[in-house]
C-alpha positions in Angstrom: 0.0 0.0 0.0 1.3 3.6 -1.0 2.3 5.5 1.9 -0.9 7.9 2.4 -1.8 10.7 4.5 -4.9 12.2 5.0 -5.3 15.8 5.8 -8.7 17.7 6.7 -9.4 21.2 7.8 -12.3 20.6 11.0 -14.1 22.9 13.3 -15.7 22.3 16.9 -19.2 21.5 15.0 -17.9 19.3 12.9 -15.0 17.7 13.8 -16.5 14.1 15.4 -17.6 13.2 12.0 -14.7 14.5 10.2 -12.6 11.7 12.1 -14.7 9.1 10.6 -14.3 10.7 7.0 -10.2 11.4 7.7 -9.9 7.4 9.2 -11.6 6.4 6.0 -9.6 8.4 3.8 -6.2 7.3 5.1 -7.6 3.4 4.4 -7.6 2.5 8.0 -9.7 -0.4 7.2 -6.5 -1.8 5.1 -4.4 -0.8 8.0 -5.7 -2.7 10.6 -7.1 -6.2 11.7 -10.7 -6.0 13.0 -10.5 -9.7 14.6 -7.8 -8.1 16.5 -7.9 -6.1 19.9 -7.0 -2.6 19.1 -5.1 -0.4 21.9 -6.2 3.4 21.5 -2.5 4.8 22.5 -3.2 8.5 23.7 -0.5 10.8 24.4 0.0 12.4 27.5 2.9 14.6 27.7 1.9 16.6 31.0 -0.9 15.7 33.2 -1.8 19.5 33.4 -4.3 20.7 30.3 -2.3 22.5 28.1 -3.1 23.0 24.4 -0.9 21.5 21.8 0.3 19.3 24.5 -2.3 16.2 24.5 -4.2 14.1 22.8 -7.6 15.8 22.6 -10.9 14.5 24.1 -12.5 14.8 20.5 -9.6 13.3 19.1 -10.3 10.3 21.6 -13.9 10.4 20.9 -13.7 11.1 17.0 -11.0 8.0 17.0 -14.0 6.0 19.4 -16.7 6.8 17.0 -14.9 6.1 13.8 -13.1 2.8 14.8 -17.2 1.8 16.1 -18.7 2.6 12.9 -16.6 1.0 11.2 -16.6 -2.3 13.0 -13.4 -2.6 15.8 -15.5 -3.8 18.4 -12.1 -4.3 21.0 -11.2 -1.1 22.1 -9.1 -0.5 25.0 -7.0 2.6 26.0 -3.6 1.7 27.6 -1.9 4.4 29.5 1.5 5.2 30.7 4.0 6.9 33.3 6.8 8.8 33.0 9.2 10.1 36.1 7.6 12.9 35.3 4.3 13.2 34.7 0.7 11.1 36.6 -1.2 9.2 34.1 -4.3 9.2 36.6 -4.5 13.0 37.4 -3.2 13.3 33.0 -6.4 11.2 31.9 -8.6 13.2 34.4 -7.2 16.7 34.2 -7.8 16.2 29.8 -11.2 15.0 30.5 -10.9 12.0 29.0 -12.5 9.9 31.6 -15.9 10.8 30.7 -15.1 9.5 27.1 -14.3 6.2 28.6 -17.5 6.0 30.4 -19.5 7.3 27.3 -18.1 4.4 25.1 -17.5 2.0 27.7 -13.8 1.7 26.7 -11.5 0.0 29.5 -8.7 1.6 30.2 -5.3 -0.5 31.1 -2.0 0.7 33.0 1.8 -0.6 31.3 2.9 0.2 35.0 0.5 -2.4 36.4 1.8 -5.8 37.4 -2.5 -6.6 37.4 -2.8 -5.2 34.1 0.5 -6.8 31.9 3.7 -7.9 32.3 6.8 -7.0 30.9 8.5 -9.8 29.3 11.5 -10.0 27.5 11.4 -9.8 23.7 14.4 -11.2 21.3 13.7 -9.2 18.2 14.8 -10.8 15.0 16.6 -7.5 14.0 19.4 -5.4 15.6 18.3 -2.7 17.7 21.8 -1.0 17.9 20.1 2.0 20.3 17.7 0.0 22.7 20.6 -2.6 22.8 22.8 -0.5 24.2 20.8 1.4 26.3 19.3 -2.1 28.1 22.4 -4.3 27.3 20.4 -6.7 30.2 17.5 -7.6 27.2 15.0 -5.2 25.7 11.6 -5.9 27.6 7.6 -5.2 26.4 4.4 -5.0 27.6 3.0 -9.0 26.8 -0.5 -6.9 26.3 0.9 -5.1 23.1 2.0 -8.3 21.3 -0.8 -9.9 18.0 -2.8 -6.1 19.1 -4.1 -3.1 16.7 -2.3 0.5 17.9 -3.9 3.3 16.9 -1.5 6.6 17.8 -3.2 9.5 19.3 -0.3 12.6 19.1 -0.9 15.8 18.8 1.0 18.5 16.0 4.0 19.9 18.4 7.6 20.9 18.4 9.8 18.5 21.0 13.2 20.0 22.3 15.1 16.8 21.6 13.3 15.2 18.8 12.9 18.9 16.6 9.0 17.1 16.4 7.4 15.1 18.0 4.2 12.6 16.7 3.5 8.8 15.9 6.8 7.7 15.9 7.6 9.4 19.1 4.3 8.3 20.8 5.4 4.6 21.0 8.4 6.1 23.6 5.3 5.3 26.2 3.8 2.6 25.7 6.9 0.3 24.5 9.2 2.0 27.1 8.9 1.4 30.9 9.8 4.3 33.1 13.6 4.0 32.7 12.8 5.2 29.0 15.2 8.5 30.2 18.2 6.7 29.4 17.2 6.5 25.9 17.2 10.6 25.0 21.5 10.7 24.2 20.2 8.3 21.1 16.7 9.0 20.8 16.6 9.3 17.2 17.8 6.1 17.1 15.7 4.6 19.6 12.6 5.8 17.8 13.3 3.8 15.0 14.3 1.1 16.6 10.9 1.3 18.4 9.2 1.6 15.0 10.6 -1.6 13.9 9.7 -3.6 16.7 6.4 -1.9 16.5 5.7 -3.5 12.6 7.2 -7.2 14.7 4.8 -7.1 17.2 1.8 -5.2 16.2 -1.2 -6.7 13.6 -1.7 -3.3 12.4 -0.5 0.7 13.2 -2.6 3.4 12.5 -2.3 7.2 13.8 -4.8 10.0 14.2 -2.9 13.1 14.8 -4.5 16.0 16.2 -3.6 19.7 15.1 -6.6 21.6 15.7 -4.4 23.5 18.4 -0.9 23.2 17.4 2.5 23.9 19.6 5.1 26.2 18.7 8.1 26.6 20.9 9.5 24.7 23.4 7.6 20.9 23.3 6.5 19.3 24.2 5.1 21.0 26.9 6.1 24.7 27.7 5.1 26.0 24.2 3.3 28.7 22.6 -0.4 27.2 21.2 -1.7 28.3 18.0 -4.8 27.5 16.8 -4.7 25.6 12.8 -8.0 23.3 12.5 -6.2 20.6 11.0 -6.6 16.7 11.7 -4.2 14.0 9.8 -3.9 10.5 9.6 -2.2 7.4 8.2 -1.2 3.9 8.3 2.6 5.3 7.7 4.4 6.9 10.8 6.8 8.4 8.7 5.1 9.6 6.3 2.5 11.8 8.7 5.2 12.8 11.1 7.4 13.8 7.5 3.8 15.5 6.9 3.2 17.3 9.7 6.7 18.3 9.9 6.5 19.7 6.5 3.2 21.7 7.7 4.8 23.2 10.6 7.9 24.5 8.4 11.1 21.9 8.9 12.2 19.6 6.0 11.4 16.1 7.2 14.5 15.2 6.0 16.8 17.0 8.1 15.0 15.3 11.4 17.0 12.6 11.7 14.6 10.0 12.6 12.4 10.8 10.0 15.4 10.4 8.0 16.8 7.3 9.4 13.4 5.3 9.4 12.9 6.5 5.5 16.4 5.2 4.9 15.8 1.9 6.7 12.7 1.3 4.7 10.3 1.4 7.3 8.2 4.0 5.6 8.3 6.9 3.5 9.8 10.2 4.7 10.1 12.2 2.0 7.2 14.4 1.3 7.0 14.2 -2.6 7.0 10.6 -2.2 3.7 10.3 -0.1 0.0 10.7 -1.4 -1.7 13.5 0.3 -5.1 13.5 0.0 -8.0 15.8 1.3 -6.5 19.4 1.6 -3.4 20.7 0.0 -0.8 21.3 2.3 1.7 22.7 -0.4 1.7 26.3 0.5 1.1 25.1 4.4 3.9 26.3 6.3 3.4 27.4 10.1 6.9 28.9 10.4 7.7 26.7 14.4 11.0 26.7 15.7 11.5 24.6 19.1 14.0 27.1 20.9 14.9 26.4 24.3 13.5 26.4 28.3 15.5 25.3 31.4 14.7 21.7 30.7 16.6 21.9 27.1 19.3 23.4 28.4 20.2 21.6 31.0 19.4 18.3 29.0 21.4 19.7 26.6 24.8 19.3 28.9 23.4 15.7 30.2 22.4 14.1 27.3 24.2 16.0 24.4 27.0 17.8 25.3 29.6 17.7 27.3 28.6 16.0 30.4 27.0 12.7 28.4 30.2 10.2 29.4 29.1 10.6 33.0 25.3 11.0 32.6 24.8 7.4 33.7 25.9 8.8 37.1 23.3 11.4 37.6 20.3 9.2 36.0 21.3 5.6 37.0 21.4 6.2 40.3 19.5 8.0 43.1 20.6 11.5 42.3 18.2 11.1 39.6 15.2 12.2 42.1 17.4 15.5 42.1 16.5 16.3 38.7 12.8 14.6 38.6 12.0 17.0 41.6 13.9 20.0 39.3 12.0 19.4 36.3 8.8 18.5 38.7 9.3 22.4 40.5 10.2 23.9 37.5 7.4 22.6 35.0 4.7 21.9 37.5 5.5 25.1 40.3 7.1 27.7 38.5 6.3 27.6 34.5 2.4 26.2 34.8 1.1 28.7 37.6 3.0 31.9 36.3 2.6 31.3 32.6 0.8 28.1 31.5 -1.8 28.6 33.8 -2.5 32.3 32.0 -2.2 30.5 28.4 -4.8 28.2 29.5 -7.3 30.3 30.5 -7.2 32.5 27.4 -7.0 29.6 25.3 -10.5 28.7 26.9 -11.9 32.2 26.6 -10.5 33.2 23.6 -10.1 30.2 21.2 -12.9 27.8 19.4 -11.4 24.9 20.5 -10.5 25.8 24.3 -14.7 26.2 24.4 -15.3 22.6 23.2 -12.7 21.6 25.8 -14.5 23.2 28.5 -17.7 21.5 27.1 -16.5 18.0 28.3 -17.0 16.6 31.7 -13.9 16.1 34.1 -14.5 13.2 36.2 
């Protein structure tokens, strides 16, 4: 199948039944196995609400709805944890619970021993970054394995990654919470992820919300600004090449866009991929990522010139020092003096921060 994205401008009134017509669109019926459970992967990048940052509750519902109509019967949301951010208060705080309970979809934990276990996987390829970062054997949720994915990111800038979408989204599910040792060769470790994604998975779709993009910063201090647009495809490459392309970069130069287009694990170059539904050619939102606190200092730790001893400030217990950093800085300083103020507007002032406040938080 030709790599394909589909690419539809939406509004608060319509954009539920636009998901069904964008899932369509992309061929998600070719994509996918309905005989198979399908895991509904959102993203949570910080348990506060912040647009541009999360997967959308109509994103979730639209998905929901569509994937119904259509015929997936198994739906079930799996969630994640990072040292960083609360999956429980993430899920509540977005208002996605009450879409749950709408569409009676269970929601699972990968950092629940009751919910799956994480079992060691020998992949028949070499996986030179997740190798070397877990030299002790590369571990996976046993839930994920013979399942449907369907990838719920948003359209965002990421201060490591340049973007940051379907590829990336898999960092949380197929990761457990020592996935921090993977950002020195996370370009790398995407792809690697992608490949044992295609071993493991019966099919990989992603619906990618942009209705409320992020500019800046990502993938969570940035600057939202409102575009209307929804993608999808059966191709990770190719709507993360997409969506790049949209928000201004050349997919090319990201170099796990590149990597996975060069490994032949899909299509990365723009001219190369069918586009249907809008055109994007003149589409360019002019982002740049720029830095905050948490880029810099990664940059040093990860990067620059303190990488040969990072394993001694994130493999042992002065790790907590910089989980409570980023924790005070993110969660006590940036959100209440400024993301707190961005929020509020966004909800006064912008179409989409209204439907927001029209779903229930429970």
């Amino acid at each position: 199948m030709k790599a394909r994205v589909a690419v539809l401008k939406t509004s608060p009134q319509t954009v539920l039944q636009d998901h069904l017509r964008l899932m369509e669109m992309a061929g998600v019926e070719q994509c996918l196995d309905k005989n198979r459970g399908t895991i509904l992967k959102n993203n949570i990048s910080w348990h506060f609400p912040y647009p541009g940052a999360n997967t959308t509750p109509w994103q979730l519902e639209g998905t929901i709805l569509g994937l119904q109509e259509l015929g997936f019967r198994d739906l079930v949301c799996v969630q994640n944890k990072t040292v960083v951010t609360d999956a429980y208060k993430g899920e509540r705080l977005n208002k996605y619970l009450s879409v749950f309970q709408k569409y009676n979809i269970p929601v699972l934990y990968n950092f629940k021993d009751s919910d799956m276990r994480w079992i060691e996987h020998k992949s028949k390829w070499e996986l030179p970054a997740l190798e070397q970062v877990f030299p002790e054997g590369i571990k996976l949720p046993d839930y994920f394995f013979d399942k449907n994915v369907v990838h719920l990111p948003t359209t965002k800038c990421h201060i490591y990654t340049t973007t940051t979408g379907a590829m990336k989204n898999a960092f949380g599910g197929l990761t457990n919470t020592k996935r921090h040792y993977c950002h020195s060769y996370i370009h790398q470790t995407l792809v690697d992820l992608l490949r044992l994604q295609q071993e493991i998975h019966a099919g990989i779709f992603t619906i990618m919300d942009g209705t409320t993009a992020g500019n800046g910063p990502g993938p969570r201090t940035m600057i939202p600004v409102e575009k209307d647009y929804i993608l999808a495809s059966g191709d990770s490459v190719a709507i993360d090449a997409v969506a790049a392309k949209m928000m201004g970069f050349d997919p090319m130069e990201i170099e796990y866009i590149r990597i996975a287009h060069e490994e032949g694990l899909g299509v990365g170059q723009v001219e190369k991929i069918e586009i249907v539904g809008e055109d994007i050619e003149a589409v360019n939102y002019g982002f740049t990522v720029g830095d905050n606190a948490a880029s810099r200092v990664g940059g040093l730790l990860w990067f620059g010139p303190l990488q040969k001893i990072q394993r001694l400030f994130f493999q042992t217990p002065l790790l907590y020092i910089f989980v409570f950093a980023s924790y005070f800085y993110h969660d006590k300083l940036w959100y209440p003096w400024k993301g707190k103020r961005i929020v509020e507007k966004w909800i006064s002032e912008s179409k989409w921060g209204q439907l927001f406040e029209k779903y229930r938080e429970i």
